[in-house]
Biotite code that builds the C-alpha atoms (Angstrom):
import biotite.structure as struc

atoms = struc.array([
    struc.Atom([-294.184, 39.320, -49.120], chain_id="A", res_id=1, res_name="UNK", atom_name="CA", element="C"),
    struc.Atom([-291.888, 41.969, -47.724], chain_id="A", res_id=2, res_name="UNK", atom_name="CA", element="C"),
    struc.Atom([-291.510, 40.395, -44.532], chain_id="A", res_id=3, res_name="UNK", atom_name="CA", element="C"),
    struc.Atom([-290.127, 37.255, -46.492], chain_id="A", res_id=4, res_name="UNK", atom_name="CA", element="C"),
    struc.Atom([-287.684, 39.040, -48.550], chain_id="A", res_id=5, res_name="UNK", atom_name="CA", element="C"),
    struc.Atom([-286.280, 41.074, -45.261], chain_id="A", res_id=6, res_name="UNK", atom_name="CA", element="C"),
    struc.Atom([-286.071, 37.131, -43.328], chain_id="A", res_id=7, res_name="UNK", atom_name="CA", element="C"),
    struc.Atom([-284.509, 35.718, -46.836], chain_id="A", res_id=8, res_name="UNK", atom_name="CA", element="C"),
    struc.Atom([-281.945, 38.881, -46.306], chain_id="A", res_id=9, res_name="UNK", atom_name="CA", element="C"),
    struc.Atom([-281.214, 38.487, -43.218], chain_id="A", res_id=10, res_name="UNK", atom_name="CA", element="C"),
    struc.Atom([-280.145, 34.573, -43.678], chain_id="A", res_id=11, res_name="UNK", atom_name="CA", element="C"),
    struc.Atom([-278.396, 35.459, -46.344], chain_id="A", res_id=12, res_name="UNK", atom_name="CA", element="C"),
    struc.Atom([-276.148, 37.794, -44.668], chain_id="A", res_id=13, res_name="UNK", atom_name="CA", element="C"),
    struc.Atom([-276.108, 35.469, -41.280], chain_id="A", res_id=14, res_name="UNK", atom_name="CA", element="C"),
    struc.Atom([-274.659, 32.564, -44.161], chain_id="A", res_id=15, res_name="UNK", atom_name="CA", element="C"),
    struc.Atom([-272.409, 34.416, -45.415], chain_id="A", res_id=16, res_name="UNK", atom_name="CA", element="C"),
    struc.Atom([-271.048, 35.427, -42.276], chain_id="A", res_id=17, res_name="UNK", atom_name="CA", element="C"),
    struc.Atom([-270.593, 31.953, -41.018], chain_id="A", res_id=18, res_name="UNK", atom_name="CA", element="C"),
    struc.Atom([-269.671, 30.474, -44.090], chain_id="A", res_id=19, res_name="UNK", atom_name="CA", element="C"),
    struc.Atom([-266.536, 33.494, -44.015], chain_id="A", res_id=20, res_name="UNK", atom_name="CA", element="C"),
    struc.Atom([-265.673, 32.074, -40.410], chain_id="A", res_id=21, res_name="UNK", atom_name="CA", element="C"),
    struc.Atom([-266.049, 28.680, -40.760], chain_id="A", res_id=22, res_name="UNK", atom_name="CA", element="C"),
    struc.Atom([-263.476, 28.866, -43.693], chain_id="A", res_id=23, res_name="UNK", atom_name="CA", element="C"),
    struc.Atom([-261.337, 31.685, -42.673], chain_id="A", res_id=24, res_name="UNK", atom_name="CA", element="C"),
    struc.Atom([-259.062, 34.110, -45.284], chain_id="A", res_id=25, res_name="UNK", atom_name="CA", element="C"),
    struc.Atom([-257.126, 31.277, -46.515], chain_id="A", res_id=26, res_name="UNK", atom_name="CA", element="C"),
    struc.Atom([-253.359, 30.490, -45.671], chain_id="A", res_id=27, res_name="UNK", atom_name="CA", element="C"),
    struc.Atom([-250.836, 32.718, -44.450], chain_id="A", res_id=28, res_name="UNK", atom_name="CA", element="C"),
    struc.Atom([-248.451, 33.837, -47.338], chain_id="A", res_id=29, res_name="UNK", atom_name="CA", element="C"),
    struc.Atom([-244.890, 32.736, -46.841], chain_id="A", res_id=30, res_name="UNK", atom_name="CA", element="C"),
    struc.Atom([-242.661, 35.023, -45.054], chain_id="A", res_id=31, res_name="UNK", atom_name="CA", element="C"),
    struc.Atom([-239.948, 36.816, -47.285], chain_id="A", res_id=32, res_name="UNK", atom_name="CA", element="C"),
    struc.Atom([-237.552, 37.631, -45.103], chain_id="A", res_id=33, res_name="UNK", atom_name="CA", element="C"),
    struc.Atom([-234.544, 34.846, -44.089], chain_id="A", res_id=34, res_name="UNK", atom_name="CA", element="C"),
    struc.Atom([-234.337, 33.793, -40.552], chain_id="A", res_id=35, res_name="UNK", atom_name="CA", element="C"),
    struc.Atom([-230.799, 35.201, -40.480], chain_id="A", res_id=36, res_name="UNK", atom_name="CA", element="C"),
    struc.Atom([-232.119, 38.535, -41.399], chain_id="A", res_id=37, res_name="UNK", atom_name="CA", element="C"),
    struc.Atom([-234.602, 38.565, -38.909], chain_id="A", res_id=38, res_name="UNK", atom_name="CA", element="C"),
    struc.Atom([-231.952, 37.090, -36.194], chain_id="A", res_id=39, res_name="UNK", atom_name="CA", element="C"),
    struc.Atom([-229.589, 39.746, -37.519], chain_id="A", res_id=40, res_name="UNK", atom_name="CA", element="C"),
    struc.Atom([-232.354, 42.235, -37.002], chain_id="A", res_id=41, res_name="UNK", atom_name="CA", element="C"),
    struc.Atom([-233.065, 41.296, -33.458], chain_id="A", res_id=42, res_name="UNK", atom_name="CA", element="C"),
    struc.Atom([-229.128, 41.383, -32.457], chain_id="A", res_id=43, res_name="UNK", atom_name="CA", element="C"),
    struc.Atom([-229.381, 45.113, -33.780], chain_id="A", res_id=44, res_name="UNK", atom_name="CA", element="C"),
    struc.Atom([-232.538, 46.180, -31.739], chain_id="A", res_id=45, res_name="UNK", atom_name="CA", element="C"),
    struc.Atom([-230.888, 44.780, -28.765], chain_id="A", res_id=46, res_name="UNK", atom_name="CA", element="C"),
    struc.Atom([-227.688, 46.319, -29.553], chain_id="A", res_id=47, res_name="UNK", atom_name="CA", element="C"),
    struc.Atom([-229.552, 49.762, -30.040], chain_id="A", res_id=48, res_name="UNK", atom_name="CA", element="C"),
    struc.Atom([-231.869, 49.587, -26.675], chain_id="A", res_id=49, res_name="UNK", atom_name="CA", element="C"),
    struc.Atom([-228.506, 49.044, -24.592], chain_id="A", res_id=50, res_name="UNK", atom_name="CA", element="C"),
    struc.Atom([-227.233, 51.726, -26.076], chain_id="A", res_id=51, res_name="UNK", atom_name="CA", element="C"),
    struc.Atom([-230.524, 53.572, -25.534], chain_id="A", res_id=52, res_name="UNK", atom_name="CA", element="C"),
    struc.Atom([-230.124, 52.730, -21.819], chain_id="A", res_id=53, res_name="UNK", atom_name="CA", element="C"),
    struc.Atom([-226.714, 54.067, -21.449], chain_id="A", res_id=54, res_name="UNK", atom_name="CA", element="C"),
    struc.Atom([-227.657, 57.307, -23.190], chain_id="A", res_id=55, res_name="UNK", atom_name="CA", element="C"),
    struc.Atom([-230.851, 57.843, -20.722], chain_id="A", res_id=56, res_name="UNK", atom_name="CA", element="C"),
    struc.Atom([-228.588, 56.983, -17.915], chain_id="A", res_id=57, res_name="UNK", atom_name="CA", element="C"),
    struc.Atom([-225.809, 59.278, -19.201], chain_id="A", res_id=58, res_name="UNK", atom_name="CA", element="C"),
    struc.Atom([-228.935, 62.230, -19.816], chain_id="A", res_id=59, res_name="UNK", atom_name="CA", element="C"),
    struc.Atom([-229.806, 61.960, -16.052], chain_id="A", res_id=60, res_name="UNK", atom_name="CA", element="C"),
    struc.Atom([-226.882, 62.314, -14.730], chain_id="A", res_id=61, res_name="UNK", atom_name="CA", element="C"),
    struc.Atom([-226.716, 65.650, -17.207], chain_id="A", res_id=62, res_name="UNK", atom_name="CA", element="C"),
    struc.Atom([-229.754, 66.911, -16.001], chain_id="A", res_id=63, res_name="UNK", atom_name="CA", element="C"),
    struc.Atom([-228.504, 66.650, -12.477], chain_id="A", res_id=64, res_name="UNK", atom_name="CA", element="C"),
    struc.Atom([-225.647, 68.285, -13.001], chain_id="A", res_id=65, res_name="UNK", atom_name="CA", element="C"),
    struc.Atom([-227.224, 71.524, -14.744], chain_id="A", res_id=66, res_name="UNK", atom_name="CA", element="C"),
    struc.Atom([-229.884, 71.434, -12.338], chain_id="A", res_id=67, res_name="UNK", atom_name="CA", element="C"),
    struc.Atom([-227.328, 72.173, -9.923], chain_id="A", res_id=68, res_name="UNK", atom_name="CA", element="C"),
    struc.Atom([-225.120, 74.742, -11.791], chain_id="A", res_id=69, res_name="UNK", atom_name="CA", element="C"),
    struc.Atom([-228.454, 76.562, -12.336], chain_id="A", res_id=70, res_name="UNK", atom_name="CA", element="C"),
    struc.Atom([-229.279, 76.641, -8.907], chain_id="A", res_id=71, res_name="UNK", atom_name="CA", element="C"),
    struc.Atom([-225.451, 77.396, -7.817], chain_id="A", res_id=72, res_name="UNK", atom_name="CA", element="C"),
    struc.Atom([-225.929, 80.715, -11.055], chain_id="A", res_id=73, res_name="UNK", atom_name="CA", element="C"),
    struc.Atom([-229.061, 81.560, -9.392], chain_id="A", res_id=74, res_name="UNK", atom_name="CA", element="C"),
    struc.Atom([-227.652, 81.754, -5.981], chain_id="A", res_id=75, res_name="UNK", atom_name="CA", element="C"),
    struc.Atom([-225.129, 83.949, -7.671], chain_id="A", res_id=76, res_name="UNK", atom_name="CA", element="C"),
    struc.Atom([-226.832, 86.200, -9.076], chain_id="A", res_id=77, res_name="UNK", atom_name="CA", element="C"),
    struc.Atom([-228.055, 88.495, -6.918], chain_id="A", res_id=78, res_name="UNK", atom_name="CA", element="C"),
    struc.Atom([-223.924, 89.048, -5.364], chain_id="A", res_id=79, res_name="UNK", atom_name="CA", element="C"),
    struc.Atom([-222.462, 90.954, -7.960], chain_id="A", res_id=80, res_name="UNK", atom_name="CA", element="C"),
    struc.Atom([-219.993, 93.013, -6.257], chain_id="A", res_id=81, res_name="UNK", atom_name="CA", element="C"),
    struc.Atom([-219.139, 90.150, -3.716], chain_id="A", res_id=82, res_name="UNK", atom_name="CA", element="C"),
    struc.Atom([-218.223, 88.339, -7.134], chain_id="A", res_id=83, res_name="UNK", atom_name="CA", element="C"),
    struc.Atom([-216.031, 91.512, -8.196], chain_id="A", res_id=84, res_name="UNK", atom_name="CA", element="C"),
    struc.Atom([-214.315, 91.196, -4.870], chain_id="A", res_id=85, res_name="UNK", atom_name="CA", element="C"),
    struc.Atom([-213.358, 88.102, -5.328], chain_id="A", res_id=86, res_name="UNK", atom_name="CA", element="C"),
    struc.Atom([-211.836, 88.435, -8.729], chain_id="A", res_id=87, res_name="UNK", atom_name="CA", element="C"),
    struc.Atom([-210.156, 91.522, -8.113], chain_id="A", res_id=88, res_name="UNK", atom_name="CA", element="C"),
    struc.Atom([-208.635, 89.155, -4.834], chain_id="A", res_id=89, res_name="UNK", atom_name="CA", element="C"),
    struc.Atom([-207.719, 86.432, -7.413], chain_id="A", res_id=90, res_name="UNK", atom_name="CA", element="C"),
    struc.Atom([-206.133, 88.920, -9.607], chain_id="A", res_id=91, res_name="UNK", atom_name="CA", element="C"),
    struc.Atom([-203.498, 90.243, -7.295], chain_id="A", res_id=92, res_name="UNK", atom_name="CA", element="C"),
    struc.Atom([-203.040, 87.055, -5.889], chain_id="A", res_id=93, res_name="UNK", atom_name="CA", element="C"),
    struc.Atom([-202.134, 85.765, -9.557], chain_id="A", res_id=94, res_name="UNK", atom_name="CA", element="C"),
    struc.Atom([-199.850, 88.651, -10.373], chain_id="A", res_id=95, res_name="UNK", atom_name="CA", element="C"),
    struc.Atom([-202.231, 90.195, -13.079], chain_id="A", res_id=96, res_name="UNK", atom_name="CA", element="C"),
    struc.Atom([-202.439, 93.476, -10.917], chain_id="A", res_id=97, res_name="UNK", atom_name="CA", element="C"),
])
């Protein structure tokens, strides 16, 4: 008797499982949203990932650029009084001194 009821359970479950696929959730709701607004929408995200493109192109070239003024400050760095020679040089030659 319990083996029945556990076989009955078991084809009950495997029933409702096919009957659920066979006949799906039902129909997709209608969309709310206009075609124009979605069109709209896509003419913005394109609009935004050019920009996007610029900006990482723009950041690069940044990076680059301070990479290379770090590297020039850390050459200079260790040449202080070369550095005060210098000024002191462009100071009389500018008519400060």
């Amino acid at each position: 008797m319990m083996f029945t009821r556990r076989v009955m359970a078991v084809f009950l479950v495997l029933g409702t499982l096919l009957l659920v696929f066979a006949v799906g959730c039902g129909p997709k709701p209608p969309c709310l949203v206009p075609p124009e607004q979605v069109e709209q929408a896509q003419v913005e995200t394109d609009e935004v990932q050019s920009e996007l493109a610029e900006t990482d192109a723009e950041l690069e070239s940044v990076e680059k650029e301070l990479n290379a003024k770090q590297a020039e400050l850390g050459q200079l760095k260790g040449k202080p009084e070369e550095l005060e020679k210098k000024l002191e040089h462009l100071k009389k030659g500018s008519g400060r001194e």
